[in-house]
C-alpha positions as CSV (number, residue, x, y, z in Angstrom):
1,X,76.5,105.0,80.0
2,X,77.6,108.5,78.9
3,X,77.8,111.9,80.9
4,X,77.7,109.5,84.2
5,X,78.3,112.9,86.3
6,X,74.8,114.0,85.3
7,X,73.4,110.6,85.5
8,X,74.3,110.2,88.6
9,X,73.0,113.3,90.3
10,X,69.8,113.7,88.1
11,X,68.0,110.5,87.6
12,X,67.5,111.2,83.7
13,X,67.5,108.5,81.0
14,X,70.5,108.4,78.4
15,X,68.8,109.0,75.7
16,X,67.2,112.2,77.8
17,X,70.7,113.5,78.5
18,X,72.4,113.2,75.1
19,X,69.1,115.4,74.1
20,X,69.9,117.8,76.3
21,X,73.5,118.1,75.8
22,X,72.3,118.1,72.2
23,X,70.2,121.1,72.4
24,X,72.3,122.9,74.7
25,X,74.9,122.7,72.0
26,X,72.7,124.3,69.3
27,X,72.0,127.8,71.6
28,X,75.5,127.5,73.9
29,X,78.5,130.1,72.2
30,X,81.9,128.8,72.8
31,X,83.8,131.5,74.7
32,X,87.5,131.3,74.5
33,X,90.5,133.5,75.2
34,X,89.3,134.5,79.3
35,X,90.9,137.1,81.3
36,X,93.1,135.8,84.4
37,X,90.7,137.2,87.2
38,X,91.1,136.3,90.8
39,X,87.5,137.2,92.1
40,X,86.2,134.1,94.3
41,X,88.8,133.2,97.1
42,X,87.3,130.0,98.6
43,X,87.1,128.4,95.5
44,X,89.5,129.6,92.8
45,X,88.3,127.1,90.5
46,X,85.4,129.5,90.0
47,X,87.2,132.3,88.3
48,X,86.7,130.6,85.5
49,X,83.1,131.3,85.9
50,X,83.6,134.4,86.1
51,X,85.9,135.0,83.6
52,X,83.7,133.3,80.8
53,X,80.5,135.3,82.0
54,X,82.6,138.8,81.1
55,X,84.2,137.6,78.0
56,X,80.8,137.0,76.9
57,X,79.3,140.2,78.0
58,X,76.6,138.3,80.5
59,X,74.6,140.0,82.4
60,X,73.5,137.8,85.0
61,X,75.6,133.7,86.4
62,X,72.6,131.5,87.3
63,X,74.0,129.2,90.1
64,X,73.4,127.7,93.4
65,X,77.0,127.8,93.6
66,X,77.4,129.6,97.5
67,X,81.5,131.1,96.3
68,X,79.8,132.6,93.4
69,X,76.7,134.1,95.0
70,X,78.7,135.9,97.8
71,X,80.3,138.1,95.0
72,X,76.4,139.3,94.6
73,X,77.6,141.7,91.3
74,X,81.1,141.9,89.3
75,X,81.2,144.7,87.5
76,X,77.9,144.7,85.6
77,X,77.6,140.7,86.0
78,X,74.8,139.5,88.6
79,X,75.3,136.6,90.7
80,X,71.4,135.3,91.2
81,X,70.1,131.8,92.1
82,X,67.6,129.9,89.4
83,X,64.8,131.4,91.7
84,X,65.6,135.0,91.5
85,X,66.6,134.5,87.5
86,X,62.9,133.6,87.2
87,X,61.7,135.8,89.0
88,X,63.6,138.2,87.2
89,X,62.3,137.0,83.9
90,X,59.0,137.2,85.3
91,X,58.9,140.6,85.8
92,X,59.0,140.3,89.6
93,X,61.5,141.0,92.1
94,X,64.6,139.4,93.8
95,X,64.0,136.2,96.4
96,X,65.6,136.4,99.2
97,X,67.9,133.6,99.7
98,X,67.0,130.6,102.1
């Protein structure tokens, strides 16, 4: 069984999730060479995060992710949940977060 990580959390098949990591790999851009930022405190592992949504210029991290959502903004970067994002996309405003 690959990708047992997603498998395990998401009850998708195998042949569903190889699709998927397909796909994603046909739109995804392989960022490389990140700054050393120290932005998220409680969970330094998500710097990273951060770091990679600079390099490439982003303008919003999509996450559930409660470390990354307290920053709110980093420089020009948004910090939104999935809900806002769509909401955003949809021409609507902001949720407020639950």
């Amino acid at each position: 069984m690959q990708y047992q990580k997603i498998r395990k959390r998401y009850h998708y098949t195998d042949q569903a999730v190889i699709q998927f990591v397909q796909n994603l790999r046909i739109v995804a851009r392989l960022i490389t060479g990140l700054p050393s930022i120290e932005v998220v405190n409680c969970d330094p592992n998500d710097n990273m995060v951060v770091a990679c949504a600079l390099k490439a210029q982003a303008d919003y991290i999509v996450t559930r992710d409660n470390d990354l959502l307290s920053l709110g903004n980093y420089e020009d970067i948004k910090v939104v949940t999935p809900e806002n994002f769509m909401g955003i996309l949809r021409g609507g405003k902001h949720q407020p977060l639950s």
